[in-house]
N, CA, C and O atoms as a printed pandas DataFrame, in Angstrom:
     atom_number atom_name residue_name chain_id  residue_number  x_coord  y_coord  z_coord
0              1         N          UNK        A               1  -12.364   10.723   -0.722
1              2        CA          UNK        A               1  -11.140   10.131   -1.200
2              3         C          UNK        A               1  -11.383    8.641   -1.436
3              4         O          UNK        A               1  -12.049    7.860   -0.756
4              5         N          UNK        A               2  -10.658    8.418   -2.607
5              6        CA          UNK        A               2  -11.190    6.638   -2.763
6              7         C          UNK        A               2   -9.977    5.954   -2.444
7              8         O          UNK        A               2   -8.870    6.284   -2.868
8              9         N          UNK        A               3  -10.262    4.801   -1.536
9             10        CA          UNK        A               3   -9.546    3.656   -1.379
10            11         C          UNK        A               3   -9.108    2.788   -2.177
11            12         O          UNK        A               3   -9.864    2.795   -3.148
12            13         N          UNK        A               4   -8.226    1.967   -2.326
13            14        CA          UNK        A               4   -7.738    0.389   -3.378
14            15         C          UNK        A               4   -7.202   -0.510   -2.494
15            16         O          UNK        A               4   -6.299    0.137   -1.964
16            17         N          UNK        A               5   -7.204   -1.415   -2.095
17            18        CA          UNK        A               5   -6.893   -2.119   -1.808
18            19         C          UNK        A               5   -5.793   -2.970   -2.798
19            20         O          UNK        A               5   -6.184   -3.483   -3.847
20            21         N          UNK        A               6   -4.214   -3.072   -2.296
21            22        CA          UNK        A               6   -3.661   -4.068   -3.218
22            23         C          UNK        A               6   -3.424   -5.296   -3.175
23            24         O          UNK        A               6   -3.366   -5.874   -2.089
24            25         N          UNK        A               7   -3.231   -5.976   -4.417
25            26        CA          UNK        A               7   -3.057   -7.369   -4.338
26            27         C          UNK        A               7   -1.872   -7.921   -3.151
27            28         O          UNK        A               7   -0.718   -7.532   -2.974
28            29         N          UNK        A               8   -2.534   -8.803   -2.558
29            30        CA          UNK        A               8   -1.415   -9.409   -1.905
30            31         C          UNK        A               8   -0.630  -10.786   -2.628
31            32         O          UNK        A               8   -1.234  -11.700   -3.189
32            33         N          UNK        A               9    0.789  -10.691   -2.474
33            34        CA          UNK        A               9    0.989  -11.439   -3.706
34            35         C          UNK        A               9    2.091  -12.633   -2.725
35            36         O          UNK        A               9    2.680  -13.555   -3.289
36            37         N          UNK        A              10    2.191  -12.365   -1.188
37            38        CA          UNK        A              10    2.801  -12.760   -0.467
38            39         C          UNK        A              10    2.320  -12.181    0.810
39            40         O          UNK        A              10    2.423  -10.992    1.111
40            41         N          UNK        A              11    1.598  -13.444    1.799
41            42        CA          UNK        A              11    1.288  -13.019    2.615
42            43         C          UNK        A              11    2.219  -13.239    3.966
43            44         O          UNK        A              11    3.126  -14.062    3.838
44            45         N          UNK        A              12    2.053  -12.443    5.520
45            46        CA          UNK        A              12    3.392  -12.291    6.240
46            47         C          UNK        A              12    3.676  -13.701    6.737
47            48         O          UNK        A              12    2.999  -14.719    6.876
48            49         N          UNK        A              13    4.986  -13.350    6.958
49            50        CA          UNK        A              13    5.766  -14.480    7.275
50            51         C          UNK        A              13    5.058  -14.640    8.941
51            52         O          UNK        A              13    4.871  -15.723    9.497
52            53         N          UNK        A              14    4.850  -13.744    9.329
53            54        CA          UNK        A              14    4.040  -14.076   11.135
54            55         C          UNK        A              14    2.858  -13.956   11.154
55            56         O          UNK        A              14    2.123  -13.276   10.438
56            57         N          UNK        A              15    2.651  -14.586   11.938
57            58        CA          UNK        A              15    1.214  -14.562   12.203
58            59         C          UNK        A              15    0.805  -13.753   14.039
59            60         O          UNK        A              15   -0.198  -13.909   14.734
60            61         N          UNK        A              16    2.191  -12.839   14.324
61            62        CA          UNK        A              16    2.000  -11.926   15.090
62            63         C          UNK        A              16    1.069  -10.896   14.965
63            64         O          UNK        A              16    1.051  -10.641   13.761
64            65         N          UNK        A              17    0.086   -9.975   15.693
65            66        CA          UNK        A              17   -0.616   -8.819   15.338
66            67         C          UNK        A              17    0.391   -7.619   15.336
67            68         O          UNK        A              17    1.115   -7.140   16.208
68            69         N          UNK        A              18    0.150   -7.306   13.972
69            70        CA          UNK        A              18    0.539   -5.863   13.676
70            71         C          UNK        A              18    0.217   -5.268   13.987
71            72         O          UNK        A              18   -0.925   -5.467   14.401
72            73         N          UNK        A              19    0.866   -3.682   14.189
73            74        CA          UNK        A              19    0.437   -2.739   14.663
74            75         C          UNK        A              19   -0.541   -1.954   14.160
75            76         O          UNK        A              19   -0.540   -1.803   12.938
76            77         N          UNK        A              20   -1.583   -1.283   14.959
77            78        CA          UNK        A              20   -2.222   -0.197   14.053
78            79         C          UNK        A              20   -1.552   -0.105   12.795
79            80         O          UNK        A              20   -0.348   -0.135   12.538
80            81         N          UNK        A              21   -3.058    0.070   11.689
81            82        CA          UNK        A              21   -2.863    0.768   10.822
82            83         C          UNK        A              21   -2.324    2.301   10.463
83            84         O          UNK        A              21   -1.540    2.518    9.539
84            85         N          UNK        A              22   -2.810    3.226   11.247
85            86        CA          UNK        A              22   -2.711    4.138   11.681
86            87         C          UNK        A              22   -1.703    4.776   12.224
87            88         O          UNK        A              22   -1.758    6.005   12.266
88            89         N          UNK        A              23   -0.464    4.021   12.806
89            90        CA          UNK        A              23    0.397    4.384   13.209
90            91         C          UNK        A              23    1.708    4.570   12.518
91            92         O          UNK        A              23    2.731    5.212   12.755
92            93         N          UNK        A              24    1.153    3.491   11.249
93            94        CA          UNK        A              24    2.376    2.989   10.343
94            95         C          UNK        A              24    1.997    4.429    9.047
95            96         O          UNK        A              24    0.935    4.941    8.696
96            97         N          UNK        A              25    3.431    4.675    8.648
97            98        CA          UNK        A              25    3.321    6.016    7.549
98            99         C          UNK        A              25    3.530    5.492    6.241
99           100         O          UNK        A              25    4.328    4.615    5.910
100          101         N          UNK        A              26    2.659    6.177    5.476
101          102        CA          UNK        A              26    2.731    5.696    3.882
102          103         C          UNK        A              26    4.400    5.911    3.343
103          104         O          UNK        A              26    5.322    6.646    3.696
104          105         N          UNK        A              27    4.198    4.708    2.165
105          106        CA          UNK        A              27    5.459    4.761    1.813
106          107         C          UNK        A              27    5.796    5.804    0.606
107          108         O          UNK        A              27    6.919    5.974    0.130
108          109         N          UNK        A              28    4.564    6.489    0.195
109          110        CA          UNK        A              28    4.348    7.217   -1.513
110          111         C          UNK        A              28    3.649    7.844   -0.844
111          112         O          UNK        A              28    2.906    7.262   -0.055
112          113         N          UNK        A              29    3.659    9.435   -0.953
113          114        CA          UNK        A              29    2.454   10.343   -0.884
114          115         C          UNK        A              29    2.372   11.266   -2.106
115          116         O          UNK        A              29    3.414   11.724   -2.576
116          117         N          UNK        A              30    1.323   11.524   -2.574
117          118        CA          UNK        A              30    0.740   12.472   -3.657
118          119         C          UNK        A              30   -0.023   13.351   -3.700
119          120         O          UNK        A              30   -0.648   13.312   -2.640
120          121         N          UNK        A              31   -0.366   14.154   -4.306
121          122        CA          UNK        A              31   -1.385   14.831   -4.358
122          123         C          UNK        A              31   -3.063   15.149   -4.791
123          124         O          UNK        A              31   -3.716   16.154   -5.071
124          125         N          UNK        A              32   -3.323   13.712   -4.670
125          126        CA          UNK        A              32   -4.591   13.428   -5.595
126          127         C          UNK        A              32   -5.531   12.792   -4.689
127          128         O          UNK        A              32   -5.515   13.136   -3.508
128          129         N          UNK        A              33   -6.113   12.162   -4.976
129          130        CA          UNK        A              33   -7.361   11.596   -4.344
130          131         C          UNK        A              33   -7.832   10.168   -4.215
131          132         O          UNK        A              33   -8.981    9.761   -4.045
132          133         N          UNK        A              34   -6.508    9.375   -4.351
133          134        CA          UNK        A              34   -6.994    7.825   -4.191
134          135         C          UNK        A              34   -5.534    7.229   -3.243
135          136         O          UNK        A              34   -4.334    7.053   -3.456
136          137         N          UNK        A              35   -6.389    7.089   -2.244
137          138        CA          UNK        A              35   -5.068    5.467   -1.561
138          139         C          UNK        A              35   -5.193    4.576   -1.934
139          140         O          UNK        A              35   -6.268    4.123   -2.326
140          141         N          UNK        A              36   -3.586    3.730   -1.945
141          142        CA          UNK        A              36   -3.675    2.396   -1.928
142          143         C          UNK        A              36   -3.683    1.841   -0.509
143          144         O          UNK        A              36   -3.332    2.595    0.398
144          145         N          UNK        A              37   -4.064    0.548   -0.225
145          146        CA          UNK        A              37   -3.918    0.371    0.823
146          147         C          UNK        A              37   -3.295   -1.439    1.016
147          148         O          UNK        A              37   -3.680   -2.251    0.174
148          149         N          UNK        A              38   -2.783   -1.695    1.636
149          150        CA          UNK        A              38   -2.112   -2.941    2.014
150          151         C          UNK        A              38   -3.638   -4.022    1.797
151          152         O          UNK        A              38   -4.741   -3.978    2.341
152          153         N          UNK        A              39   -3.075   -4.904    0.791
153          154        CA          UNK        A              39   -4.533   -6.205    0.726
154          155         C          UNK        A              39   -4.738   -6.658    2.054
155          156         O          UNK        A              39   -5.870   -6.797    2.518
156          157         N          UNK        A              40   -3.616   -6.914    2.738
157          158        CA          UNK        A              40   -4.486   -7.535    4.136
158          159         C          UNK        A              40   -4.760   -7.098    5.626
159          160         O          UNK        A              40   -5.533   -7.589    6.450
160          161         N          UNK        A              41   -3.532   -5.575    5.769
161          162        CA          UNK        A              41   -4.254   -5.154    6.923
162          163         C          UNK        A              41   -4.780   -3.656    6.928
163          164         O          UNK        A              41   -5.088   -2.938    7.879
164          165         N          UNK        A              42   -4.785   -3.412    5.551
165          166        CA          UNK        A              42   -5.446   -2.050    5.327
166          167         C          UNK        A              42   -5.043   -0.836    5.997
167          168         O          UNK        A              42   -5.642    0.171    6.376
168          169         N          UNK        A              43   -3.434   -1.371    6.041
169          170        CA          UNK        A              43   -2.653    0.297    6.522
170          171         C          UNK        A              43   -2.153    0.860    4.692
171          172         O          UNK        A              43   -2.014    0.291    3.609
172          173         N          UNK        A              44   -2.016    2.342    5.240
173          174        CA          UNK        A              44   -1.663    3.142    3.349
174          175         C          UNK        A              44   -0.799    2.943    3.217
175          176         O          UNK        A              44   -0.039    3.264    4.130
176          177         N          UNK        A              45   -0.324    2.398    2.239
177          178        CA          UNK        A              45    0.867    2.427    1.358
178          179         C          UNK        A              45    1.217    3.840    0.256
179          180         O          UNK        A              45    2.393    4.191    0.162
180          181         N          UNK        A              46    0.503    4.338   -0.270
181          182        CA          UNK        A              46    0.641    5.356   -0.776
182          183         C          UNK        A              46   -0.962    6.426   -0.781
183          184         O          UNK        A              46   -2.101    5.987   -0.941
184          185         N          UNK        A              47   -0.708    7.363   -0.635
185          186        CA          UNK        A              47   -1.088    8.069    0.413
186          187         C          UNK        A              47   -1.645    9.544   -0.897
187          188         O          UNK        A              47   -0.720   10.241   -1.314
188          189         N          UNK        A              48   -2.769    9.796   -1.297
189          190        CA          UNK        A              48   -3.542   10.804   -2.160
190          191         C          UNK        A              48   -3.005   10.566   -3.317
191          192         O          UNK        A              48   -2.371   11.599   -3.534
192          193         N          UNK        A              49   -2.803    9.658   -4.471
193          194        CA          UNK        A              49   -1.842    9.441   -5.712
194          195         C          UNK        A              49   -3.063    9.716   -6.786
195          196         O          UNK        A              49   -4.231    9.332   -6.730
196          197         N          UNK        A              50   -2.406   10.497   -7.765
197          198        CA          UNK        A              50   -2.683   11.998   -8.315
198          199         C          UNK        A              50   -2.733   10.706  -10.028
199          200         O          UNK        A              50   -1.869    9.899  -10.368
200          201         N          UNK        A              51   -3.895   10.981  -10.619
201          202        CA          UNK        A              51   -4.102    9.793  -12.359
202          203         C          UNK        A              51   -2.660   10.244  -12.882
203          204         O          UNK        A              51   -2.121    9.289  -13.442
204          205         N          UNK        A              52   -1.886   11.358  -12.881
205          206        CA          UNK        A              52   -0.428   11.070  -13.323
206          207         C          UNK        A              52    0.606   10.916  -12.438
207          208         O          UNK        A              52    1.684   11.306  -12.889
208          209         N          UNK        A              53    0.631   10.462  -11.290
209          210        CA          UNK        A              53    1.467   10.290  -10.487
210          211         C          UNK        A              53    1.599    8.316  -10.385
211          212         O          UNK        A              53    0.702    7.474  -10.352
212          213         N          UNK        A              54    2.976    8.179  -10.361
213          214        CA          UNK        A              54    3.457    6.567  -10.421
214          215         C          UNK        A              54    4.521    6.590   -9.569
215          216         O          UNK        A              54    5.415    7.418   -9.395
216          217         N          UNK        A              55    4.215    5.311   -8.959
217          218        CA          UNK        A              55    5.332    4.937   -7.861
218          219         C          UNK        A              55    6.943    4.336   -9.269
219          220         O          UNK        A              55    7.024    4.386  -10.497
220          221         N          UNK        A              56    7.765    3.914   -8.316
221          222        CA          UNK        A              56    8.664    3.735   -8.905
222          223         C          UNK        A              56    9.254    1.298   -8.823
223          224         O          UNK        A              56   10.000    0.509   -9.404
224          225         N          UNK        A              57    8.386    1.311   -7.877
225          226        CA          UNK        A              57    8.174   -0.116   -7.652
226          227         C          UNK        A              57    7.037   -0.961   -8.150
227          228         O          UNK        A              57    6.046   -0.312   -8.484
228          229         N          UNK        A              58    6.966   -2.197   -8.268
229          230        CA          UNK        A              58    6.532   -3.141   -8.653
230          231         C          UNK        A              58    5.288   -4.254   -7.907
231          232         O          UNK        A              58    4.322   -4.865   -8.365
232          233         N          UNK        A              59    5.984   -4.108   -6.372
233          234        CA          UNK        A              59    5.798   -4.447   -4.945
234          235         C          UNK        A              59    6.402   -4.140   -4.079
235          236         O          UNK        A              59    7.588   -3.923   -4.331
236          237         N          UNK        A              60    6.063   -4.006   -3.018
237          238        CA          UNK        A              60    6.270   -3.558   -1.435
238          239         C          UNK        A              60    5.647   -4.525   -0.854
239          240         O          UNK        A              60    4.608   -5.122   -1.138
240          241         N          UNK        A              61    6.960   -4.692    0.635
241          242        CA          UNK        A              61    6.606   -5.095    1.909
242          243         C          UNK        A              61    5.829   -4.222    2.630
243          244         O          UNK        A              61    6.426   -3.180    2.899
244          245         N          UNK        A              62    4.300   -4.318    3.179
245          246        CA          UNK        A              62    3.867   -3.374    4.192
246          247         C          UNK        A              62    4.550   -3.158    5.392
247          248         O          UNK        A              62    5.036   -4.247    5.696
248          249         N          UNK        A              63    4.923   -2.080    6.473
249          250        CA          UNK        A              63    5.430   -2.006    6.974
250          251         C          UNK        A              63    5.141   -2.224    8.550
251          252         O          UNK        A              63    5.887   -2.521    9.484
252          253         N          UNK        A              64    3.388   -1.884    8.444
253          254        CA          UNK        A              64    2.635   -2.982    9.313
254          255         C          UNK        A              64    2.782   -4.387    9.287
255          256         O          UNK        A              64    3.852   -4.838    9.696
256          257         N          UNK        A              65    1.871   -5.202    8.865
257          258        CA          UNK        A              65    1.912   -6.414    8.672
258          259         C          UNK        A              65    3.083   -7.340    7.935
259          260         O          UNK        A              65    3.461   -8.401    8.433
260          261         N          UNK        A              66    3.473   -6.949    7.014
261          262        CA          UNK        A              66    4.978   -7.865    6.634
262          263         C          UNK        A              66    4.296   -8.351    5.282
263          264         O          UNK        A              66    5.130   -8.700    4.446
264          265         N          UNK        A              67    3.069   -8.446    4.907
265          266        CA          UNK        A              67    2.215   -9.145    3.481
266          267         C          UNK        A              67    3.524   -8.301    2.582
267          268         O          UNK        A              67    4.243   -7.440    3.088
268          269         N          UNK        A              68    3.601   -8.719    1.355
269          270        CA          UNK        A              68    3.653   -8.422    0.257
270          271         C          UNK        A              68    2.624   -7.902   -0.382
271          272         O          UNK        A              68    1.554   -8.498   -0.262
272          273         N          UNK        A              69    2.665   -6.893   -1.070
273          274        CA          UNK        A              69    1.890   -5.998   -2.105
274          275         C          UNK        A              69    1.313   -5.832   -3.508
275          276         O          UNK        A              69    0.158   -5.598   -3.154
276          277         N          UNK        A              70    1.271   -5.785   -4.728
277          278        CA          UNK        A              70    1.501   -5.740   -5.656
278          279         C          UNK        A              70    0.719   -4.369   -6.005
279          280         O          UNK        A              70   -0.448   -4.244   -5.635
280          281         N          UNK        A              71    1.408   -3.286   -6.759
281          282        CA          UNK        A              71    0.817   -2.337   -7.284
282          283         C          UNK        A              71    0.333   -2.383   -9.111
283          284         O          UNK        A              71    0.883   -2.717  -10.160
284          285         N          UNK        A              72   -0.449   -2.062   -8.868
285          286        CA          UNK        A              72   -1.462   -2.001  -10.213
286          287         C          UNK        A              72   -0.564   -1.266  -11.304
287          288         O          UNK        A              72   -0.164   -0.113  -11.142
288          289         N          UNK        A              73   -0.249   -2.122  -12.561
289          290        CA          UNK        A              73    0.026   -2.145  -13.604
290          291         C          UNK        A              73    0.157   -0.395  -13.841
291          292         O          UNK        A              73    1.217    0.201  -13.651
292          293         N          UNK        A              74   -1.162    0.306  -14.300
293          294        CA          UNK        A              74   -1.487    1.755  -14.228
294          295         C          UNK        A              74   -0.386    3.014  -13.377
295          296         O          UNK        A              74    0.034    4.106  -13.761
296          297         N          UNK        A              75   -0.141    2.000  -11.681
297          298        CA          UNK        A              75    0.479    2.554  -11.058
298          299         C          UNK        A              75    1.618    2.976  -11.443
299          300         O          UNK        A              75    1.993    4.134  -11.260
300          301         N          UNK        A              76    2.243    2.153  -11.975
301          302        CA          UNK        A              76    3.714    1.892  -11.877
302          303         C          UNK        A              76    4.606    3.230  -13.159
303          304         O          UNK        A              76    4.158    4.047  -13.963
304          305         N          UNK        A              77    5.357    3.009  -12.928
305          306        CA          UNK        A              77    6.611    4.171  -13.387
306          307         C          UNK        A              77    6.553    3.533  -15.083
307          308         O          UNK        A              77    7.288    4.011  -15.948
């Protein structure tokens, strides 16, 4: 399965440690074979997304860390 890492376009307002990656649940799941993953603490944001499958946003707050996101042009709705 391939990884992406997304742009961070706003990084968190704390500089508290977030929680596991791992613990936190994607916000998009699909059926395909590539995650995105948060630019700075590398928890999933969307979760197996399928070459015709598109989120419906622009950016996301991670729900780990608090960064801002930006999803890839391609991604999007």
């Amino acid at each position: 399965m391939a990884s992406i890492a997304l742009k961070v376009t706003r990084p968190p307002l704390s500089s508290a440690v977030p929680p596991a990656p791992r613990t936190v649940k994607p916000l998009f799941r699909g059926n395909g074979g590539t995650d995105y993953l948060c630019g700075n603490c590398a928890a999933v944001i969307a979760l197996g997304m399928g070459p015709t499958q598109h989120v419906i946003v622009d950016t996301t707050i991670c729900s780990s860390c608090g960064a801002e996101n930006e999803f890839p042009v391609e991604l999007r709705a």
